[in-house]
PyMOL Python script that loads the backbone (N, CA, C, O; Angstrom):
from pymol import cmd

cmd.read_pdbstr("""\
ATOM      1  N   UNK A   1       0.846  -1.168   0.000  1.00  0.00           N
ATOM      2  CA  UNK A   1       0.000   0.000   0.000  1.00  0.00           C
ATOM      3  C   UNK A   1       0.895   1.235   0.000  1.00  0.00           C
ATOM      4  O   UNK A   1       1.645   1.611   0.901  1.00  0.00           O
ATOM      5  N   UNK A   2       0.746   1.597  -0.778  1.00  0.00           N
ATOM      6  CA  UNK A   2       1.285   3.628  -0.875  1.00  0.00           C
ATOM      7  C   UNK A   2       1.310   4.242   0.003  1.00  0.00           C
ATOM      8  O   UNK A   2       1.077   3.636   1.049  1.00  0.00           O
ATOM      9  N   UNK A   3       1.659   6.100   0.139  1.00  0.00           N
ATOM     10  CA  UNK A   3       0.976   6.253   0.885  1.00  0.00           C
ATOM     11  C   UNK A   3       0.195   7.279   0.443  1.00  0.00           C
ATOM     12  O   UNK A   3      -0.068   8.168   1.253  1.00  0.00           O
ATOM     13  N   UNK A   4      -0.140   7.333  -0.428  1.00  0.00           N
ATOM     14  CA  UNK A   4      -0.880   8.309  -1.162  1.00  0.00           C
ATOM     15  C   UNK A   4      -2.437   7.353  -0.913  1.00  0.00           C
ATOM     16  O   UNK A   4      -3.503   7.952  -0.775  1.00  0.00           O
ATOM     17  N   UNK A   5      -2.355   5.803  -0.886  1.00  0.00           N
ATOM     18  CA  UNK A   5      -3.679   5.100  -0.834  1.00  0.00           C
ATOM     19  C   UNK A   5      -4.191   4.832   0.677  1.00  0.00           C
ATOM     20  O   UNK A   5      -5.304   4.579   1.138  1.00  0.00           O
ATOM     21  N   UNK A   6      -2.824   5.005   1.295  1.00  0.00           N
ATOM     22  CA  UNK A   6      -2.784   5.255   2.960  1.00  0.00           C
ATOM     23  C   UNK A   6      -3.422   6.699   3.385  1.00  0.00           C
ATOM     24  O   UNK A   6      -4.267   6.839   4.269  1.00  0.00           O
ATOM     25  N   UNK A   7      -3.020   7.450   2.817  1.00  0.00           N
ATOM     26  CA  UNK A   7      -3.674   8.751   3.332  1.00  0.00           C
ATOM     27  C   UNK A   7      -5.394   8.762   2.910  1.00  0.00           C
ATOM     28  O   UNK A   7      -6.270   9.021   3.735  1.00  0.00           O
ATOM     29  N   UNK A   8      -5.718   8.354   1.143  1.00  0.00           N
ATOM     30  CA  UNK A   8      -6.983   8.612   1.175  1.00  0.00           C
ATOM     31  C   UNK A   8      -7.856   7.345   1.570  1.00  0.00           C
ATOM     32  O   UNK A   8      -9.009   7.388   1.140  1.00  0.00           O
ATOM     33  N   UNK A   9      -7.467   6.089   2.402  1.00  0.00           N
ATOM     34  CA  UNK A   9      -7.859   5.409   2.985  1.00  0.00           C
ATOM     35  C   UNK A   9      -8.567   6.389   4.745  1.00  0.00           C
ATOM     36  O   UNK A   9      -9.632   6.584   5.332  1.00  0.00           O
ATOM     37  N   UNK A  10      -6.925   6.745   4.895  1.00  0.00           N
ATOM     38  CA  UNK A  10      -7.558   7.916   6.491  1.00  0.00           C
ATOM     39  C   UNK A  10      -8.568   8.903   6.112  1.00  0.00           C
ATOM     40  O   UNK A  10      -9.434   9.137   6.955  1.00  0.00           O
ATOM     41  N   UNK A  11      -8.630   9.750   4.588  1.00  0.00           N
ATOM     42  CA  UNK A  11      -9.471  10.549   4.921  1.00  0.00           C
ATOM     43  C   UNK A  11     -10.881   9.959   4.372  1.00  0.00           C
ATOM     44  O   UNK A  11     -11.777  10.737   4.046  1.00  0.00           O
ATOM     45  N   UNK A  12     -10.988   9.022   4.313  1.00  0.00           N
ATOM     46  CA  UNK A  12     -11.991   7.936   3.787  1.00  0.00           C
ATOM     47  C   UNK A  12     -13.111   7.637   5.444  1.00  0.00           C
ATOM     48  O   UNK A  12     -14.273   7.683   5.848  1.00  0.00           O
ATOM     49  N   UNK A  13     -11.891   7.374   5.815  1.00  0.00           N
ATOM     50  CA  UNK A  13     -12.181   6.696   7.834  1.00  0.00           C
ATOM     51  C   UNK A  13     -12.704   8.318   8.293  1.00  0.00           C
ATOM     52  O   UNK A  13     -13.695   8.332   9.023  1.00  0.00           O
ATOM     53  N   UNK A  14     -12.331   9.165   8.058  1.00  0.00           N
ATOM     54  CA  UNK A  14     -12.614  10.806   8.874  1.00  0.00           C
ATOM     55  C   UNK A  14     -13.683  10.989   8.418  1.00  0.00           C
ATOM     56  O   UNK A  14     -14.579  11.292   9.206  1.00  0.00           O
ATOM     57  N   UNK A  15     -13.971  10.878   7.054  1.00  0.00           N
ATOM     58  CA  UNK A  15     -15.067  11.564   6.393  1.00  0.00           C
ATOM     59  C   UNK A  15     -16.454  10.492   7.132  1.00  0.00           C
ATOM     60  O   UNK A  15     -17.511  10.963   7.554  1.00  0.00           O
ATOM     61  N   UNK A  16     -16.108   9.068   7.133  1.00  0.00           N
ATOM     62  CA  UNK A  16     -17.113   7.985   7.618  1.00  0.00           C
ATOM     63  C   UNK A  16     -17.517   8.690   9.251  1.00  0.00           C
ATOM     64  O   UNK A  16     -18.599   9.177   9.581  1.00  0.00           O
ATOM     65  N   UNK A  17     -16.616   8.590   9.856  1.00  0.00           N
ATOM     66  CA  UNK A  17     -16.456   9.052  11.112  1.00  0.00           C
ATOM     67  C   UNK A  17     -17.480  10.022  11.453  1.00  0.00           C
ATOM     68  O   UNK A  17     -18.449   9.848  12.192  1.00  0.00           O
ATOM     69  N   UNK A  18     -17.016  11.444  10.591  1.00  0.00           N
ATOM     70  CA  UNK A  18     -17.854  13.071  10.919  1.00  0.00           C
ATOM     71  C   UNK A  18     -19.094  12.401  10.318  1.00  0.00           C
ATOM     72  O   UNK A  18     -19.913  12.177  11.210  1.00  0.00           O
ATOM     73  N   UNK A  19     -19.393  12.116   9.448  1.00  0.00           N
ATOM     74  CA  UNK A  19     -20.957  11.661   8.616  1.00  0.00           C
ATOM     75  C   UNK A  19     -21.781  10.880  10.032  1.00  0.00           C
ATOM     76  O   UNK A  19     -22.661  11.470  10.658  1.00  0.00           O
ATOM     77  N   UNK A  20     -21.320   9.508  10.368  1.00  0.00           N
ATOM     78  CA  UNK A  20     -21.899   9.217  11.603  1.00  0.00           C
ATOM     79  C   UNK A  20     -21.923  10.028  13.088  1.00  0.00           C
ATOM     80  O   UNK A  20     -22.585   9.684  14.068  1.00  0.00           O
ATOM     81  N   UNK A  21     -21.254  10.898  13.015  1.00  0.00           N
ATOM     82  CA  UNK A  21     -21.198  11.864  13.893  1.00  0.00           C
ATOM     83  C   UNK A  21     -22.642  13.190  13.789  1.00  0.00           C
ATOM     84  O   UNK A  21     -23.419  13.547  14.674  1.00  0.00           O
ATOM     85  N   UNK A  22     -22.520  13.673  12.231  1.00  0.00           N
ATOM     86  CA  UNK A  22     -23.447  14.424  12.362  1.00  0.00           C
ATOM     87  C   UNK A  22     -24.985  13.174  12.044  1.00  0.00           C
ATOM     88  O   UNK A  22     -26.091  13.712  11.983  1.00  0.00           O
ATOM     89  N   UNK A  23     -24.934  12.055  11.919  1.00  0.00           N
ATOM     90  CA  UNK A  23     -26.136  11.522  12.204  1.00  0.00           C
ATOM     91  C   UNK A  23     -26.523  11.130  13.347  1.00  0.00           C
ATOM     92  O   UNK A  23     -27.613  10.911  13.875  1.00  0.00           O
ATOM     93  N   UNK A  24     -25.840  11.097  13.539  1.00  0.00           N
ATOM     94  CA  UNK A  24     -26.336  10.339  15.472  1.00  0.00           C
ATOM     95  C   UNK A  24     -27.065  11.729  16.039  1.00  0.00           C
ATOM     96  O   UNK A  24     -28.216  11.800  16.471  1.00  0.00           O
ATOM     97  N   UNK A  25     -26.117  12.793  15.930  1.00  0.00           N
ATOM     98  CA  UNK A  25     -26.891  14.280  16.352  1.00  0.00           C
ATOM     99  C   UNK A  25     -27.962  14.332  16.183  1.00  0.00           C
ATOM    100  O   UNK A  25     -28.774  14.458  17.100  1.00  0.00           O
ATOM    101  N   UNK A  26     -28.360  14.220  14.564  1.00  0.00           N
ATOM    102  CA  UNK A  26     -29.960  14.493  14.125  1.00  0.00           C
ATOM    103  C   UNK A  26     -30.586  13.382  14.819  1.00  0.00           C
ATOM    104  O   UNK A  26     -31.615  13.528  15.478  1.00  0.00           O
ATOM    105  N   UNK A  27     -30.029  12.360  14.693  1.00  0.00           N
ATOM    106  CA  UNK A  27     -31.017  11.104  15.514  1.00  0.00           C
ATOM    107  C   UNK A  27     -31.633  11.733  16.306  1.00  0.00           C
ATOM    108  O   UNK A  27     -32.833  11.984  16.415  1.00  0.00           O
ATOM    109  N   UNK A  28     -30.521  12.067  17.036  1.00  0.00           N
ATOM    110  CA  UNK A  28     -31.123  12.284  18.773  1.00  0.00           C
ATOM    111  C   UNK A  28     -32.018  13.637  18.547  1.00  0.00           C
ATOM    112  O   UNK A  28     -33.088  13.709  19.151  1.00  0.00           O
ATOM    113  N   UNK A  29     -31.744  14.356  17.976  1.00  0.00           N
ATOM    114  CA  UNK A  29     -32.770  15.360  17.728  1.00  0.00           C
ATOM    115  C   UNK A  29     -33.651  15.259  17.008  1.00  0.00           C
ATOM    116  O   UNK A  29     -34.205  16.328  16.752  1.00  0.00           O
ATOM    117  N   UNK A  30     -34.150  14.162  16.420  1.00  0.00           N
ATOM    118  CA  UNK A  30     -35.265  13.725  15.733  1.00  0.00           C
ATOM    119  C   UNK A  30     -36.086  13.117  16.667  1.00  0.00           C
ATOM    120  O   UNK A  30     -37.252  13.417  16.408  1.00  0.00           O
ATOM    121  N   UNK A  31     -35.975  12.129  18.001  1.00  0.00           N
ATOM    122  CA  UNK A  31     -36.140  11.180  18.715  1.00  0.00           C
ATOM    123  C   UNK A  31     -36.736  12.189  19.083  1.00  0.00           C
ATOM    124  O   UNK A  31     -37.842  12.428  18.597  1.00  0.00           O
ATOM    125  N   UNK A  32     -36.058  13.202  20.212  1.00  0.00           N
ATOM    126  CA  UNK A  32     -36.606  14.349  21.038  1.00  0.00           C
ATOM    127  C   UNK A  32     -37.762  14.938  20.435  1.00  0.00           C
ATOM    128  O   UNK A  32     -38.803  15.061  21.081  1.00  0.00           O
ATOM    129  N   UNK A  33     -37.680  15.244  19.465  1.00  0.00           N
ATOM    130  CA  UNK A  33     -38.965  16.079  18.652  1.00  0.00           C
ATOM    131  C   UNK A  33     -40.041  14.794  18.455  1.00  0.00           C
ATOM    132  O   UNK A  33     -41.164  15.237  18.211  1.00  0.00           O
ATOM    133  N   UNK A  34     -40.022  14.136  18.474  1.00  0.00           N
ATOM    134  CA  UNK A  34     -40.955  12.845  18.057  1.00  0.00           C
ATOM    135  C   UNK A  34     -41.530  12.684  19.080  1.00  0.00           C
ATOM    136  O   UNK A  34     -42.737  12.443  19.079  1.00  0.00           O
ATOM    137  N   UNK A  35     -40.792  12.778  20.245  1.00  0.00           N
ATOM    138  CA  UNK A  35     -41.504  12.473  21.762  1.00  0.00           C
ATOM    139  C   UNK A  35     -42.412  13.579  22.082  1.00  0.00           C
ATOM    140  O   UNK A  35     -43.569  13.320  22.414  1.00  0.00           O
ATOM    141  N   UNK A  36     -41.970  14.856  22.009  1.00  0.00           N
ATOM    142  CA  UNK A  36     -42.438  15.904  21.984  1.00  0.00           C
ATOM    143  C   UNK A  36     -44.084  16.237  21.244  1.00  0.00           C
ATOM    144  O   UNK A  36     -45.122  16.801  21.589  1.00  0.00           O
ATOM    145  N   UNK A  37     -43.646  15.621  20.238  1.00  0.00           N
ATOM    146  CA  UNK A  37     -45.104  15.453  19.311  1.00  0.00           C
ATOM    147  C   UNK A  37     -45.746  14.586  19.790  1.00  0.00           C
ATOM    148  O   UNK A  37     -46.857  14.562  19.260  1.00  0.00           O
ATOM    149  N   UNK A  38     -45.605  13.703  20.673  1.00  0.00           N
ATOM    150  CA  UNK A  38     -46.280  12.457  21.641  1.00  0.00           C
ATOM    151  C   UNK A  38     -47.385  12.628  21.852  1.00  0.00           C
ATOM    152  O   UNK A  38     -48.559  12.469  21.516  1.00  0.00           O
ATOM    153  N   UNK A  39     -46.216  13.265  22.973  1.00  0.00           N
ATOM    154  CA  UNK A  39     -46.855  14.090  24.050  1.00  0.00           C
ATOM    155  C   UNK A  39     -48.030  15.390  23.723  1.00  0.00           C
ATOM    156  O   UNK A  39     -48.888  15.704  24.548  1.00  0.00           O
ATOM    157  N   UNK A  40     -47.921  15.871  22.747  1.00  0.00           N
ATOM    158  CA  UNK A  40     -48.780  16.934  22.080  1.00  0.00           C
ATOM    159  C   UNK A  40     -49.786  16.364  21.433  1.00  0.00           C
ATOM    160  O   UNK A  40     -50.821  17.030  21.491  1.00  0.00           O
ATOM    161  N   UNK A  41     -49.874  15.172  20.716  1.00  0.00           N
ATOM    162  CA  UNK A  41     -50.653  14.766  20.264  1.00  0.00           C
ATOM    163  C   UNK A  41     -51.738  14.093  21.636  1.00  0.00           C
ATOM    164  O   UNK A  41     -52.951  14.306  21.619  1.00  0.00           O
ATOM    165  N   UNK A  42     -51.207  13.456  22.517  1.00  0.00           N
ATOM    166  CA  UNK A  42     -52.023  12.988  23.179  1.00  0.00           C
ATOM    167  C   UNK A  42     -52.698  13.871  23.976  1.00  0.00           C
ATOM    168  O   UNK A  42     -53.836  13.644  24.387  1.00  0.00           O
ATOM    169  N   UNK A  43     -51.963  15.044  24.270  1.00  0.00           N
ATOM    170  CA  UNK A  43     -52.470  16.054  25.208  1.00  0.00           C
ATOM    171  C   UNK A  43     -54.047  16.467  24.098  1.00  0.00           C
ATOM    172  O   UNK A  43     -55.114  16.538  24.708  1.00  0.00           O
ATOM    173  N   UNK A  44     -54.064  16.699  22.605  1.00  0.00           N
ATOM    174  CA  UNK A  44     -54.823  17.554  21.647  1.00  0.00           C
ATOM    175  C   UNK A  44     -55.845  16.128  22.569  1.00  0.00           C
ATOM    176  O   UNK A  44     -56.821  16.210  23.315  1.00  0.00           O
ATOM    177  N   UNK A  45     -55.167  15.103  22.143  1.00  0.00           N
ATOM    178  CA  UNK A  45     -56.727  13.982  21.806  1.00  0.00           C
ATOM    179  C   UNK A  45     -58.019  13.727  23.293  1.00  0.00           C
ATOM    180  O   UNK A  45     -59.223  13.484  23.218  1.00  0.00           O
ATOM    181  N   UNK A  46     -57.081  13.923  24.598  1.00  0.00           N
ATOM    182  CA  UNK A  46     -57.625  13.840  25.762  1.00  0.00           C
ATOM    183  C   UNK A  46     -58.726  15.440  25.550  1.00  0.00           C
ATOM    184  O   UNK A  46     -59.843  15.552  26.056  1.00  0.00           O
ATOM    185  N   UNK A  47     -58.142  16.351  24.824  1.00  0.00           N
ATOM    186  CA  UNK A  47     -58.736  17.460  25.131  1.00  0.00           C
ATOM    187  C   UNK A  47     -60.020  17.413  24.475  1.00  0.00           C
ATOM    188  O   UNK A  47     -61.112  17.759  24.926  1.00  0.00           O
ATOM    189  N   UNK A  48     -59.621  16.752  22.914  1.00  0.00           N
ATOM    190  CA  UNK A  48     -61.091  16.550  22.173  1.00  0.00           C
ATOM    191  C   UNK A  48     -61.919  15.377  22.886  1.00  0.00           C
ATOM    192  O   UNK A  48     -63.017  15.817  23.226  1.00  0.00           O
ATOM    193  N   UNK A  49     -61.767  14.144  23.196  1.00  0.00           N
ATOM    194  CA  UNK A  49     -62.361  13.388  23.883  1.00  0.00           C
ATOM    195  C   UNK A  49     -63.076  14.090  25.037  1.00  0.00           C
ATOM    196  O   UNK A  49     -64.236  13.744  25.261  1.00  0.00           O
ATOM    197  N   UNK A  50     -62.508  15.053  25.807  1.00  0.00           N
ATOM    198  CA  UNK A  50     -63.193  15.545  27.232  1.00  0.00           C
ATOM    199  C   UNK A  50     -64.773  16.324  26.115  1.00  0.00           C
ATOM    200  O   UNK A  50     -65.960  16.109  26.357  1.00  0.00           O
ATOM    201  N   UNK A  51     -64.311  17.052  25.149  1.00  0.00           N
ATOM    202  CA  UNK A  51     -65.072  17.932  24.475  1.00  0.00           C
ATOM    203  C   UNK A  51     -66.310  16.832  23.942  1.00  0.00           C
ATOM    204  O   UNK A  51     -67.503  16.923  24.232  1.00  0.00           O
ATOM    205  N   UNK A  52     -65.749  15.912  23.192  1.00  0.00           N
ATOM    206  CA  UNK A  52     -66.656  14.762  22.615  1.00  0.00           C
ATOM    207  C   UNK A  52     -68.105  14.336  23.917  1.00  0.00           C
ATOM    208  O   UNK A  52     -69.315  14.312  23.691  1.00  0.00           O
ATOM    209  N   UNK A  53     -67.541  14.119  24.931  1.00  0.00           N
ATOM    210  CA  UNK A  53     -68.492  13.527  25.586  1.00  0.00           C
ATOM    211  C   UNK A  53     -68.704  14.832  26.297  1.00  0.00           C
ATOM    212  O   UNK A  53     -68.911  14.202  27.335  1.00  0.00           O
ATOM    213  N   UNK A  54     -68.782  15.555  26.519  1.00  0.00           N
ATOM    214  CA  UNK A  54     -69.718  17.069  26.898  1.00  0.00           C
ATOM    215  C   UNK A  54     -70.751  17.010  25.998  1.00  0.00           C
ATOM    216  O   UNK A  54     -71.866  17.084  26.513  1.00  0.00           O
ATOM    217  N   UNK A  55     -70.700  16.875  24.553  1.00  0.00           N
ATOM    218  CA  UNK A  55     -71.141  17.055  23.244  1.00  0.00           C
ATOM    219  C   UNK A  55     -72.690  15.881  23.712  1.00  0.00           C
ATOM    220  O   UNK A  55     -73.888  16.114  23.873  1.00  0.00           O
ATOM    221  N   UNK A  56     -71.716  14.439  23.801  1.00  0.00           N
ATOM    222  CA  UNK A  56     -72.566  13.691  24.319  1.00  0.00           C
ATOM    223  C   UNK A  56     -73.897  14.040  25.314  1.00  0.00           C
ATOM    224  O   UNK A  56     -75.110  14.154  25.137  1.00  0.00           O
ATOM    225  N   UNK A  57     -73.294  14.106  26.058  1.00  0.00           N
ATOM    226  CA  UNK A  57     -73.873  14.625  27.546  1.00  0.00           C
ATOM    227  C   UNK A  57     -74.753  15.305  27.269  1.00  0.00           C
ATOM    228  O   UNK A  57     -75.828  14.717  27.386  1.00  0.00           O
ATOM    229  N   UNK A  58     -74.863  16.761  26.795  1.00  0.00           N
ATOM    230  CA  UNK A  58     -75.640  17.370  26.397  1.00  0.00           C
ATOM    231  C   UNK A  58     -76.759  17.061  25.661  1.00  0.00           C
ATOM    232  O   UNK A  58     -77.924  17.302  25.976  1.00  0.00           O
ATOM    233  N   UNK A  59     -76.240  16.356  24.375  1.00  0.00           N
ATOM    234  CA  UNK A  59     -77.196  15.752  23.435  1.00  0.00           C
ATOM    235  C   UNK A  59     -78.059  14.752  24.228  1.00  0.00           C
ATOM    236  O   UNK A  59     -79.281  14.902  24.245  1.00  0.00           O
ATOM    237  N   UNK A  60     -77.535  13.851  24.812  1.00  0.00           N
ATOM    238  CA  UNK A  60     -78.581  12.753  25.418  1.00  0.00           C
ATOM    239  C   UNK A  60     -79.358  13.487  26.700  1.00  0.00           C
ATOM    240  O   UNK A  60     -80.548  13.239  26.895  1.00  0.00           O
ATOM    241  N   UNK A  61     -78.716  14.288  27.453  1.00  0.00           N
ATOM    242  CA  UNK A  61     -79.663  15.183  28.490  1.00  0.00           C
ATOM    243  C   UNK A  61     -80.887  15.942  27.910  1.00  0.00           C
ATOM    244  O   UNK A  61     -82.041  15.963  28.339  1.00  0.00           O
ATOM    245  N   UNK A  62     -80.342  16.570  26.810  1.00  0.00           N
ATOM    246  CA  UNK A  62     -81.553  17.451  25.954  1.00  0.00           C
ATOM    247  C   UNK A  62     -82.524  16.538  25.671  1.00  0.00           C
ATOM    248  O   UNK A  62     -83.697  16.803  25.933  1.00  0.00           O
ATOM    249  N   UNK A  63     -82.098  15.143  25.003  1.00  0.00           N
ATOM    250  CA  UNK A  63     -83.643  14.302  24.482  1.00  0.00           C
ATOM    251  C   UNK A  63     -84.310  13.662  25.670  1.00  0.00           C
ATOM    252  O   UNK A  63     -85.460  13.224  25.620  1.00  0.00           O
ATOM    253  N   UNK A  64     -83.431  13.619  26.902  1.00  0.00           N
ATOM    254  CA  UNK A  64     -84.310  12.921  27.627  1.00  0.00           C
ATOM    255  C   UNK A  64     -85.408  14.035  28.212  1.00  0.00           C
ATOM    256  O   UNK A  64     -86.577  13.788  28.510  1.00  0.00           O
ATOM    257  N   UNK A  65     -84.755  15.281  28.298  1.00  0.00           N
ATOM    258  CA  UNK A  65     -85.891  16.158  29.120  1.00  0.00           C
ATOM    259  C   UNK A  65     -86.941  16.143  27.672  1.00  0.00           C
ATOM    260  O   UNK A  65     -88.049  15.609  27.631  1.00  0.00           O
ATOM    261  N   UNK A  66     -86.371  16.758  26.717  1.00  0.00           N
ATOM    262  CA  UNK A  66     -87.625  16.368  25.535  1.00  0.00           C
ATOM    263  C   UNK A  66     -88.433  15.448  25.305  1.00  0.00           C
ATOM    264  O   UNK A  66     -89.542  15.611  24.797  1.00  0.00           O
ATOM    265  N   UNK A  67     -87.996  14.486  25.627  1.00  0.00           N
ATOM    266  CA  UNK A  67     -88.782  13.068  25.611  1.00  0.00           C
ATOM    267  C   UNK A  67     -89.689  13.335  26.717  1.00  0.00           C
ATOM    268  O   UNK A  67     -90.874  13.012  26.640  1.00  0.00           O
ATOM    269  N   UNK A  68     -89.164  13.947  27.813  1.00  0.00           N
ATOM    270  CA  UNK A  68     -90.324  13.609  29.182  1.00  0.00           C
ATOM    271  C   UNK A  68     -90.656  14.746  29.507  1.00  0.00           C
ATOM    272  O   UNK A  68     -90.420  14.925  30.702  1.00  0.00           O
ATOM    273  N   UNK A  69     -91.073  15.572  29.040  1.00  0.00           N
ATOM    274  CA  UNK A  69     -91.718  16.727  28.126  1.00  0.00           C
ATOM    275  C   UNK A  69     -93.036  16.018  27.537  1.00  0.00           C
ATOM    276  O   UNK A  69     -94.206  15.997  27.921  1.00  0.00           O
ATOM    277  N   UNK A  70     -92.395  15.474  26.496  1.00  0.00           N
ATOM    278  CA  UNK A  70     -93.696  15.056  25.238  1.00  0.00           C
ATOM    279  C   UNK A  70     -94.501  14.181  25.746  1.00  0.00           C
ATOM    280  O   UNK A  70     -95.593  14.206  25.179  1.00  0.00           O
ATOM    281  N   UNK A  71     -94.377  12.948  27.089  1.00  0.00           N
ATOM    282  CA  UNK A  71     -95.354  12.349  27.891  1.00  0.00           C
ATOM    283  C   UNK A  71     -95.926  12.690  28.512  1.00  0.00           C
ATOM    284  O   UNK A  71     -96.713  11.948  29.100  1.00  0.00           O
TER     285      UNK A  71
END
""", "prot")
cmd.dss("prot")
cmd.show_as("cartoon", "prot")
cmd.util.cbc("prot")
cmd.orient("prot")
């Protein structure tokens, strides 16, 4: 081996190196944001669910007094 094939063997290994370096970063900052959106998403869905059955509630309270009303 040379060392001209020695050197662009090392900057072969550096360049591999920094590349998995700046991916692992985004990983982890992809992971974080993903959790983040989790958590946001579940927070939206508890909020519409609480809303959903108010919706409920209402609707079936209204027909029953209507119903016993109309007897």
């Amino acid at each position: 081996m040379t060392d001209d094939e020695r050197n662009l063997a090392l900057q072969a290994l550096q360049e591999i190196a920094r590349h998995e370096r700046e991916c692992g970063e985004r990983y982890g900052e992809v992971v974080a944001e993903l959790k983040e959106l989790r958590n946001l998403t579940t927070k939206h869905a508890e909020r519409w669910e609480r809303l959903a059955w108010l919706v409920i509630g209402t609707v079936l309270s209204t027909g029953i007094v209507a119903w016993s009303k109309l007897l």
